[in-house]
N, C-alpha and C positions, 0 to 999 in steps of 0.2 A: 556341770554334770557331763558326764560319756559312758556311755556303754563299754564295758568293758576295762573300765578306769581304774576298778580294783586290782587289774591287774599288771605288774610290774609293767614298764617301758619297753624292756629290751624283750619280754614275752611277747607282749602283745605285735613289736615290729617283726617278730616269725611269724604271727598267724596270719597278718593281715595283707593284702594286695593295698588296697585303703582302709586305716583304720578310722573307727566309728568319729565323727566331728563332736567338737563340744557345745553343746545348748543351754540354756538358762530358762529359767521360769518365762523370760521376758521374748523368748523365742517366737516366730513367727506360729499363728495355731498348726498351719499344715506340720510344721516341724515337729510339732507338740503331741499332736496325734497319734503321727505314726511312732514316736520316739516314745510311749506309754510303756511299751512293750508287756512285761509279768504283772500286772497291779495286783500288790500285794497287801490285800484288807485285814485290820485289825479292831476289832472289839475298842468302844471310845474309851470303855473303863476298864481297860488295863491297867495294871500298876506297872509304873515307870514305864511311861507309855514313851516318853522322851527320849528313855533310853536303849528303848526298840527302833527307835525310827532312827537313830544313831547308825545299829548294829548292823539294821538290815542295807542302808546306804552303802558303809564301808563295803560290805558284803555284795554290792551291785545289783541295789536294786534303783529304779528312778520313779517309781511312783506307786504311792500308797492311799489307799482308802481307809481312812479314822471312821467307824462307823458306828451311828446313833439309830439306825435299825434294826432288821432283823437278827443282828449276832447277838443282840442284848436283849432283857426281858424289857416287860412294858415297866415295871417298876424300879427299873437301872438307871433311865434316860434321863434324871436333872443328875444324878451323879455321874455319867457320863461326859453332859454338858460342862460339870464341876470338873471336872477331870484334866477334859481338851483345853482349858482354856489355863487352869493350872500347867500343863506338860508345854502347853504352846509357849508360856512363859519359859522357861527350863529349857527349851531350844531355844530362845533367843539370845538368852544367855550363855548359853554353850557359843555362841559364835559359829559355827561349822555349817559347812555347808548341809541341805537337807534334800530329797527328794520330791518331786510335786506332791503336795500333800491335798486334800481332797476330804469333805468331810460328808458322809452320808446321811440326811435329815429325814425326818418324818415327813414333817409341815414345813408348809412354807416360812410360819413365822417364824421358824427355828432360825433361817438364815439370818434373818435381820436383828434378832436379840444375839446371836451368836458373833456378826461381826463387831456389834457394839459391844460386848464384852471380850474378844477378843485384843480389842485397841490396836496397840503399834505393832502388837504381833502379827495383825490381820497378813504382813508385808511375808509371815510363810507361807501362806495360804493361796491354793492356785485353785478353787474353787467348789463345790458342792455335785454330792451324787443325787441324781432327784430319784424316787422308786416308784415303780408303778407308775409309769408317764402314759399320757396318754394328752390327747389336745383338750380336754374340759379342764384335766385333773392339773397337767404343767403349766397352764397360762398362769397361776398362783404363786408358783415356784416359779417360772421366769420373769416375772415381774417382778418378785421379789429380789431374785438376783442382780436385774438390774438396778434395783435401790439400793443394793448392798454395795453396788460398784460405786455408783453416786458420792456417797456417806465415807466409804471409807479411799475414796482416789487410787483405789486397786483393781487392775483388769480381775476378772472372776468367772470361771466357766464353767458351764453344764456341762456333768454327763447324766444323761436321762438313760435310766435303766426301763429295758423293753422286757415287760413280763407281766402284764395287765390279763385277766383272762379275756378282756374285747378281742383283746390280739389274738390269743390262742383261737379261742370258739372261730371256728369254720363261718358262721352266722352272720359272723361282725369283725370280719378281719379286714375284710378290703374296707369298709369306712372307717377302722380304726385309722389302717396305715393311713391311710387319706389325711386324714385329720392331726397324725404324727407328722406328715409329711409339709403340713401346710405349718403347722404352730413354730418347728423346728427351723422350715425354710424364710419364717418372718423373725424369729432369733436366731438368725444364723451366726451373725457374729460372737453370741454367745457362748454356743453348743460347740463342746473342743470333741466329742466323739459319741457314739451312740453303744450303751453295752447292754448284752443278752440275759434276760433272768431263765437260766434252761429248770434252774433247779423248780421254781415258782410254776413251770409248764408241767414240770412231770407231777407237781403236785397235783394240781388240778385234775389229773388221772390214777392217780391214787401211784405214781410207777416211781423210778428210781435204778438208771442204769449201774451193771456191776462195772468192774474194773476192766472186764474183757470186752466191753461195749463204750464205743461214743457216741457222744450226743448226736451222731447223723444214722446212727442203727435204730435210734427210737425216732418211727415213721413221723409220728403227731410234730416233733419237738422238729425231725426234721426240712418240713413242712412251711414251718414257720418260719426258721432262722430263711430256708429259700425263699420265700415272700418279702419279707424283711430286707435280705438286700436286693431284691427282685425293685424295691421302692424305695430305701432310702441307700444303698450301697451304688449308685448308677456313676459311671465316671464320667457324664457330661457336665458337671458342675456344679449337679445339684445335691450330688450323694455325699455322704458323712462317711468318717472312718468308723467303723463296725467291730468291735471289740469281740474274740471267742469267748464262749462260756466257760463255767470254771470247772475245774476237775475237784472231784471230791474227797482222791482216796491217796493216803501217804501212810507210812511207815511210822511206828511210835517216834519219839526223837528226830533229830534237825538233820538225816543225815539218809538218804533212798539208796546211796550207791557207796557201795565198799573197795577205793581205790587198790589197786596193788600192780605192782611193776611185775611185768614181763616184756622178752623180747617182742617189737615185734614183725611178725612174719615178713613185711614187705623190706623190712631192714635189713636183710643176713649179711652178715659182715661187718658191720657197724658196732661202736664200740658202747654207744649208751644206751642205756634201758629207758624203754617211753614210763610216761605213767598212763595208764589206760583207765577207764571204769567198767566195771561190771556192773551192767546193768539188768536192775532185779526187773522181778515179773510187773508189779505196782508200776512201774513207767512204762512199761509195753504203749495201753491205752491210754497213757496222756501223750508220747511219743505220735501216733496214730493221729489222734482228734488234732494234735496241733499241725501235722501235714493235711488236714480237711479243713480247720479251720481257713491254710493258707489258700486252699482249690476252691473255698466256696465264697472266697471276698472276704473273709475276714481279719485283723490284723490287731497284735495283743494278745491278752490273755488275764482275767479274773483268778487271781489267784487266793489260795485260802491257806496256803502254808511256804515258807522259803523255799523246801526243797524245789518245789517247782518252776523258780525261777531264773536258774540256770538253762535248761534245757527251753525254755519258750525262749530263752535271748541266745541259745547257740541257733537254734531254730528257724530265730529270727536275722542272723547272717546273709548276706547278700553272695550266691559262691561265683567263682571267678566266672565261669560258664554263662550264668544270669546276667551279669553286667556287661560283657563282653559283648550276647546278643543286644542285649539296651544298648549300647554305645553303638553300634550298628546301626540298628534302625531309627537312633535319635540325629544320626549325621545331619547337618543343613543339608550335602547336597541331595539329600533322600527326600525332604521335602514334597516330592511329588509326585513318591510311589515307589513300587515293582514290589519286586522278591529277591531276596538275594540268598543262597546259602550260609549259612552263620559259621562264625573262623571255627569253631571246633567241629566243620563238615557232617554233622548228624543230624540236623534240623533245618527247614525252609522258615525265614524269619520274612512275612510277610509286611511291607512299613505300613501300610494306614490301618489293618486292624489290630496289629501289635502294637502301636503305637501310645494308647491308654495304657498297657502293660508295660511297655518300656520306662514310659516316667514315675510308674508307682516304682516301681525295681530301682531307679535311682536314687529315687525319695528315702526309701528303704536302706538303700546303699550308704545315705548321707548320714545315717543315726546310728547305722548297726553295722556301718563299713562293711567292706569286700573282700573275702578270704582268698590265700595265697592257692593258688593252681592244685598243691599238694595236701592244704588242709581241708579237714573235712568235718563232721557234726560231732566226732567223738571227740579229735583232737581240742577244739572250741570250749566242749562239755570239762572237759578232764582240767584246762585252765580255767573254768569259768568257778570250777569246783575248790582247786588249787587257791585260788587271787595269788 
């Protein structure tokens, strides 16, 4: 797998200063974390579910949530189970390569009858979404995952979805995180990243942002995701990668932006027409939340339709400027301090408290590569759109 893989060779060596590195399931977890990027969840009983997860891959996506909760009724869920382990065969068979695939449970027993019925397929499976986590409710679920890994000789990771109302209510938030903080930090090895239930918070208040609002406009929700990595986001060793919340709102059909060629302006004189996107009002505020996601510690993105995964992975691009100061302040012979001005002369790049920023910026750099001096979020968009 590589970000950006869908798209031709000699495209992607225009865009990129460094282009995105390739990782596998068997990638180390920091790798895995950061390299999440759009997770693109689908309903377990879909039909030809095998050959969605096909479609959306070629299309550049790296990882997806199969899920056996909330997108299904309560009366869906053995036919869902029927389903996943039906399509799981269907991928195996296909041979081709697949995305991290992820499957979202109820219960905990679900894991353990689910790898058993899974079998030799288990070997697509890069691990389980737990809901409503919390340190009473996940000990069940992680203990189970750890029998699952046992049984079937496959690494297998939590992502624990944060959207309990402990957590929300003002009452019971600091012992919630407390108790997140402690369950998670004794499965660490298990837990590959930690993601936001915003939709499950606004419930709770009866509310539900429009499209001209993000989840940092709504005080309550904003409140939390700050506590959240206030405790479990910290970069001295103990914090998790923090997934943004999902955006709700798209466009009928598989398609938010309506390409079309014009000159453009910074070109005059030049003989080829770019392709550009016109981008409608609908990505305004996903546009928006995913530059808040980036300012408030979070990294990814929950998504609930394709369209939206182009734009969280041009988004998520490393630009030449970013990497430049990282490579700066990461010098050995900085090692022991100062300030220095940073080569593009507009900012003071401080080494020791830049320093946690400079190595996520690389981390970042490493999965989602470093664009050229000249390219920028549109250019990115419009090949991401392209393949």
């Amino acid at each position: 797998m590589r970000h950006f893989g869908h798209i031709p060779s000699a495209k992607r060596a225009g865009l990129f200063h460094r282009e995105p590195a390739e990782f596998t399931a068997a990638s180390p977890a920091r790798t895995l974390a950061t390299a999440l990027g759009a997770t693109l969840y689908s309903p377990a009983t879909r039909p030809r579910l095998a050959d969605a997860v096909r479609k959306q891959a070629a299309r550049g996506v790296v990882s997806m949530v199969l899920c056996l909760e909330d997108s299904i009724g309560d009366a869906d869920v053995e036919a869902g189970e029927e389903n996943l382990v039906r399509e799981f065969a269907d991928l195996a068979a296909g041979g081709t390569d697949v995305p991290l695939l992820f499957i979202r449970v109820r219960e905990p027993d679900q894991i353990t009858d689910l790898v058993e019925r899974l079998g030799e397929t288990i070997h697509l499976l890069s691990g389980f979404v737990l809901p409503k986590f919390t340190e009473k409710r996940g000990r069940a679920f992680l203990e189970a995952l750890v029998g699952a890994e046992r049984t079937s000789g496959r690494r297998l990771y939590a992502m624990p979805v944060l959207e309990s109302p402990e957590l929300l209510h003002l009452e019971t938030r600091v012992e919630t995180l407390a108790g997140i903080a402690s369950i998670t930090g004794e499965y660490r090895d298990h837990v590959l990243a930690l993601r936001l239930g915003v939709t499950d918070f606004c419930s709770a208040y009866g509310l539900r942002r429009s499209p001209e609002m993000t989840a940092y406009d709504v005080k309550v929700v904003a409140h939390v995701i700050s506590d959240v990595v206030n405790v479990l986001g910290r970069a001295d060793g103990t914090g998790f990668t923090i997934t943004g919340p999902v955006w709700e709102y798209f466009r009928p059909g598989e398609r938010m932006f309506k390409p079309q060629l014009r000159r453009s302006p910074f070109l005059e004189g030049r003989a080829e027409d770019l392709r550009t996107a016109l981008i409608e009002h609908d990505l305004d505020g996903l546009l928006r939340e995913i530059e808040l996601d980036r300012a408030n510690g979070l990294l990814g993105k929950t998504c609930i339709h394709p369209t939206h995964v182009v734009p969280v992975h041009a988004l998520s691009v490393v630009s030449h400027e970013e990497w430049s100061d990282a490579q700066d302040i990461l010098r050995p012979e900085r090692g022991g301090g100062g300030v220095l001005r940073s080569a593009y002369t507009n900012k003071m790049n401080e080494v020791k408290p830049h320093r946690a920023w400079a190595e996520r910026i690389l981390l970042r750099a490493e999965v989602f590569g470093v664009a050229k001096e000249d390219v920028g979020f549109v250019e990115l968009l419009t090949a991401g759109l392209a393949g």
